[in-house]
C-alpha positions as CSV (number, residue, x, y, z in Angstrom):
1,X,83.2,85.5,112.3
2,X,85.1,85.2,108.9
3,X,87.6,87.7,108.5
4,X,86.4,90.2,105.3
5,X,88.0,93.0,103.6
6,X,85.8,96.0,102.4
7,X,86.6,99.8,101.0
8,X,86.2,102.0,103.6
9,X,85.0,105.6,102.7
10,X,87.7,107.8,104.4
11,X,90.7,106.1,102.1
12,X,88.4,107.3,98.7
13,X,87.3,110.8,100.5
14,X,89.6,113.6,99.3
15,X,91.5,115.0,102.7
16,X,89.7,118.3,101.8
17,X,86.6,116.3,102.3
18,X,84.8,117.8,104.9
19,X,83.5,114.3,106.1
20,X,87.0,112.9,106.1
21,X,88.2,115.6,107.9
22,X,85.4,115.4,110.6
23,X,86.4,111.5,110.5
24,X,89.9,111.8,110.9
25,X,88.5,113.9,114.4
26,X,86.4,111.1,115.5
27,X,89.6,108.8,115.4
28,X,91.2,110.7,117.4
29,X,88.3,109.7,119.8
30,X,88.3,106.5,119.1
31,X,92.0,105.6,119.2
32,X,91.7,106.9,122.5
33,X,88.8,104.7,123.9
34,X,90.8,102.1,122.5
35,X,93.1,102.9,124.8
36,X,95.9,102.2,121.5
37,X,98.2,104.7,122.4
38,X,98.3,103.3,126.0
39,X,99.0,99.4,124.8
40,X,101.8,100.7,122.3
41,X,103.4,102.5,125.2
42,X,103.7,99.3,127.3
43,X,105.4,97.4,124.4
44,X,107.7,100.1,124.0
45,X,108.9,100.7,127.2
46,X,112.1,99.3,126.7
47,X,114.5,102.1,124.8
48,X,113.6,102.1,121.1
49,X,115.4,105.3,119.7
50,X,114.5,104.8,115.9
51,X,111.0,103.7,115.7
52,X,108.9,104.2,112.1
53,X,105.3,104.3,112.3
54,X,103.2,102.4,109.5
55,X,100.0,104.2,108.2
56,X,100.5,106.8,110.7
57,X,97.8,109.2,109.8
58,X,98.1,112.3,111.4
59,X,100.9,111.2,114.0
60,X,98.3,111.9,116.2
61,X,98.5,108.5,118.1
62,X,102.3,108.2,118.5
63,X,102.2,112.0,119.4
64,X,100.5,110.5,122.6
65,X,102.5,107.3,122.9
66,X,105.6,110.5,123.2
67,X,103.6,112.0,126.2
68,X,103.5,108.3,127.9
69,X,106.5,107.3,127.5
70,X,108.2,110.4,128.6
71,X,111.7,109.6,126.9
72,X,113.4,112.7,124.5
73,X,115.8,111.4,122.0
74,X,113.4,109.2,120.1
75,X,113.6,109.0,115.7
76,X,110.1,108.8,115.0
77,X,109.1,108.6,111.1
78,X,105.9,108.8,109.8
79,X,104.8,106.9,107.4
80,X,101.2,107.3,105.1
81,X,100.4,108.6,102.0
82,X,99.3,111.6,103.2
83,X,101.1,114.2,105.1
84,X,101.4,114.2,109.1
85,X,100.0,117.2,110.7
86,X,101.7,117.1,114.2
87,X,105.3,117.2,113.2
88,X,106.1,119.9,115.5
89,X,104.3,119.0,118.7
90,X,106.8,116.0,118.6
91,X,109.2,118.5,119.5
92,X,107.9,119.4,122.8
93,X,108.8,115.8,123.7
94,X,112.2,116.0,122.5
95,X,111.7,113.8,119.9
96,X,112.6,114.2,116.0
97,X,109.9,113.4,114.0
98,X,109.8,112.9,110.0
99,X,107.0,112.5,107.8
100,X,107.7,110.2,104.9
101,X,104.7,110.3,102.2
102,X,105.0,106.5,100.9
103,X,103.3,103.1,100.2
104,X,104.6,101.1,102.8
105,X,106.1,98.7,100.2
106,X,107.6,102.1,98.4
107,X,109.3,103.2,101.7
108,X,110.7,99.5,102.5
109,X,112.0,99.2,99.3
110,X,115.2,102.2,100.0
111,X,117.8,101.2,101.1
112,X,119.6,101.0,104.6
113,X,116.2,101.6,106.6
114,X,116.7,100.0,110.0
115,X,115.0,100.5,112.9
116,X,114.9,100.0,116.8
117,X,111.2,98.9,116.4
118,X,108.2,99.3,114.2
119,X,105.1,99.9,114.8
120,X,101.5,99.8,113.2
121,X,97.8,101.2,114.3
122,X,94.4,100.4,112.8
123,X,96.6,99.4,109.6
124,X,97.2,96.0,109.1
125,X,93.7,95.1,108.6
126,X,93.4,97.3,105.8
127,X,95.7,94.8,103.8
128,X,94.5,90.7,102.4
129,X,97.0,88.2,103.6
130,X,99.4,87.8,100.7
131,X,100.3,91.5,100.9
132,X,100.3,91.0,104.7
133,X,102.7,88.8,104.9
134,X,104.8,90.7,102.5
135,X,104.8,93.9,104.9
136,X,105.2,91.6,108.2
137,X,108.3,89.9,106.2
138,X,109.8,93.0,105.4
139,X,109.4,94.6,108.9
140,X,110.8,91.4,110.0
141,X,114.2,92.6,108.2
142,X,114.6,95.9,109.4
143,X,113.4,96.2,113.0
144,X,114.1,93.4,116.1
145,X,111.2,94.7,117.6
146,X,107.5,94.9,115.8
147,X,104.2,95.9,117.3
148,X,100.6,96.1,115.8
149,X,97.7,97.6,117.7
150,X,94.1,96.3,115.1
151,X,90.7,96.0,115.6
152,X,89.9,92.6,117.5
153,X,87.2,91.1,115.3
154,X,85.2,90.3,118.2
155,X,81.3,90.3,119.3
156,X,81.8,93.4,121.7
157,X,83.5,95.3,119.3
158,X,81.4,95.1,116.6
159,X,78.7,95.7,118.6
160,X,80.3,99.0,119.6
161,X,81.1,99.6,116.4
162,X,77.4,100.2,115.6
163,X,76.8,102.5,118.5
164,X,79.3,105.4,117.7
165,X,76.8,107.9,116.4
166,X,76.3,107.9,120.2
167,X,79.3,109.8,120.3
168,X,78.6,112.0,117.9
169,X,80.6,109.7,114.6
170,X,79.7,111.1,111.3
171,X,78.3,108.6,108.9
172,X,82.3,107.9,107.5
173,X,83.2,106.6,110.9
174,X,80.2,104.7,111.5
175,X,80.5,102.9,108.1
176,X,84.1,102.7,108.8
177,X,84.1,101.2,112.1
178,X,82.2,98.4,111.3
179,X,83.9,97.7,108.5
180,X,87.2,97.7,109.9
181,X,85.8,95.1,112.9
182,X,85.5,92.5,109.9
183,X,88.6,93.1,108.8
184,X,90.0,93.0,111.9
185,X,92.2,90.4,113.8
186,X,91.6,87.2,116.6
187,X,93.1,84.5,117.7
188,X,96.9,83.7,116.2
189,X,95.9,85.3,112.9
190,X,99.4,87.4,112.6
191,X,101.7,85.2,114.3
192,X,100.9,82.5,111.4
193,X,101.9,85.3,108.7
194,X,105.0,86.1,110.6
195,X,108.4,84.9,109.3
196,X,109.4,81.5,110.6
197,X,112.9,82.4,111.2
198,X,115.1,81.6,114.4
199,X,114.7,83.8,117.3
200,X,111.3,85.0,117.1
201,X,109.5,86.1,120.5
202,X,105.4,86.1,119.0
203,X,102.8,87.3,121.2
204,X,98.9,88.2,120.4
205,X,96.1,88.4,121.9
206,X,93.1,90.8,123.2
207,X,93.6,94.3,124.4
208,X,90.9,95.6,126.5
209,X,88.3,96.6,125.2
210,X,88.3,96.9,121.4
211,X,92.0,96.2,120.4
212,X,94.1,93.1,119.3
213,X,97.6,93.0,120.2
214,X,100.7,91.4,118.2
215,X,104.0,92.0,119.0
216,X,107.3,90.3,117.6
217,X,110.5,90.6,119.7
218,X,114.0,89.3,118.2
219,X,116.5,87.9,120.6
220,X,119.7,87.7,119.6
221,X,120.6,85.8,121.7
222,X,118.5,82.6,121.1
């Protein structure tokens, strides 16, 4: 299956929308049969106290990688063009979240950002390659540890991508998921984008059941 890019409807729906805002429910859902939240967790297991959080949405997915982990002290800043919703609730974790309202290129171009590790869900396959190897270059300067939870562009999940109206999916998320499954990832799609720079640790592959998995680990050592 060719990898193809395509609008999806929730990124041209106004947030007062009340389809987007019904949509932006049903990922909630979704994240969580994806079990996202869960395979970020595992990669982050190791202490990460300034994490930023590409395309974060609502926060609503690294609000329950915080109840995983079970570590207070943890930086976490939000990043999307549109503001995070759950800044607060971060604080019953002991955790200090920010909201940054930015492109992604916009908010890696101030300077002194530097993180512990930097993360990105069901965002990456919103972007073609030449701009996705710009982000994954400029990630590769700021953080020594990277981790991207996408769809896996995959038979089974596209397949369950056309059953979510069983659920309950509005029509948004039932366009969206589908289209988001093309665009998705397989294979060692990201790893080629990555930097080819010394010291590099790549992994990728399948996350049961819908997700694909990259993660980029610097050691200093090497």
């Amino acid at each position: 299956m060719e990898r193809t890019i395509e609008p999806e409807w929730l990124d041209v729906l106004p947030a007062s929308d009340h389809r987007a805002q019904r949509s932006r429910a049903d990922l909630r859902r979704i994240n969580s049969l994806m079990g996202n939240a869960r395979h970020l967790a595992r990669m982050l297991a190791a202490p990460a106290l300034r994490i930023a959080d590409l395309g974060a949405g609502d926060g609503s997915v690294m609000l329950a990688v915080a109840r995983k982990l079970r570590r207070p002290g943890v930086e976490i800043i939000l990043v999307d063009r549109s503001p995070s919703a759950h800044l607060q609730e971060f604080d019953r974790h002991g955790w200090k979240a920010t909201a940054v309202t930015a492109d992604v290129h916009d908010f890696f171009a101030r300077r002194g950002l530097r993180f512990d590790a930097i993360v990105a869900n069901l965002f990456l396959h919103h972007l073609d390659a030449d701009v996705l190897s710009d982000v994954l270059a400029l990630a590769a300067e700021r953080a020594p540890l990277f981790v991207a939870c996408e769809p896996r562009r995959a038979r089974l999940p596209l397949y369950a991508s056309h059953l979510l109206g069983a659920i309950g999916c509005n029509d948004v998320t039932r366009h969206d998921a589908v289209v988001s499954v093309r665009a998705g990832f397989r294979d060692d799609e990201l790893s080629r984008l990555w930097p080819r720079e010394w010291g590099w640790r790549l992994s990728e592959r399948a996350a049961w059941p819908f997700s694909h998995l990259f993660v980029a680990e610097h050691d200093a050592t090497m």
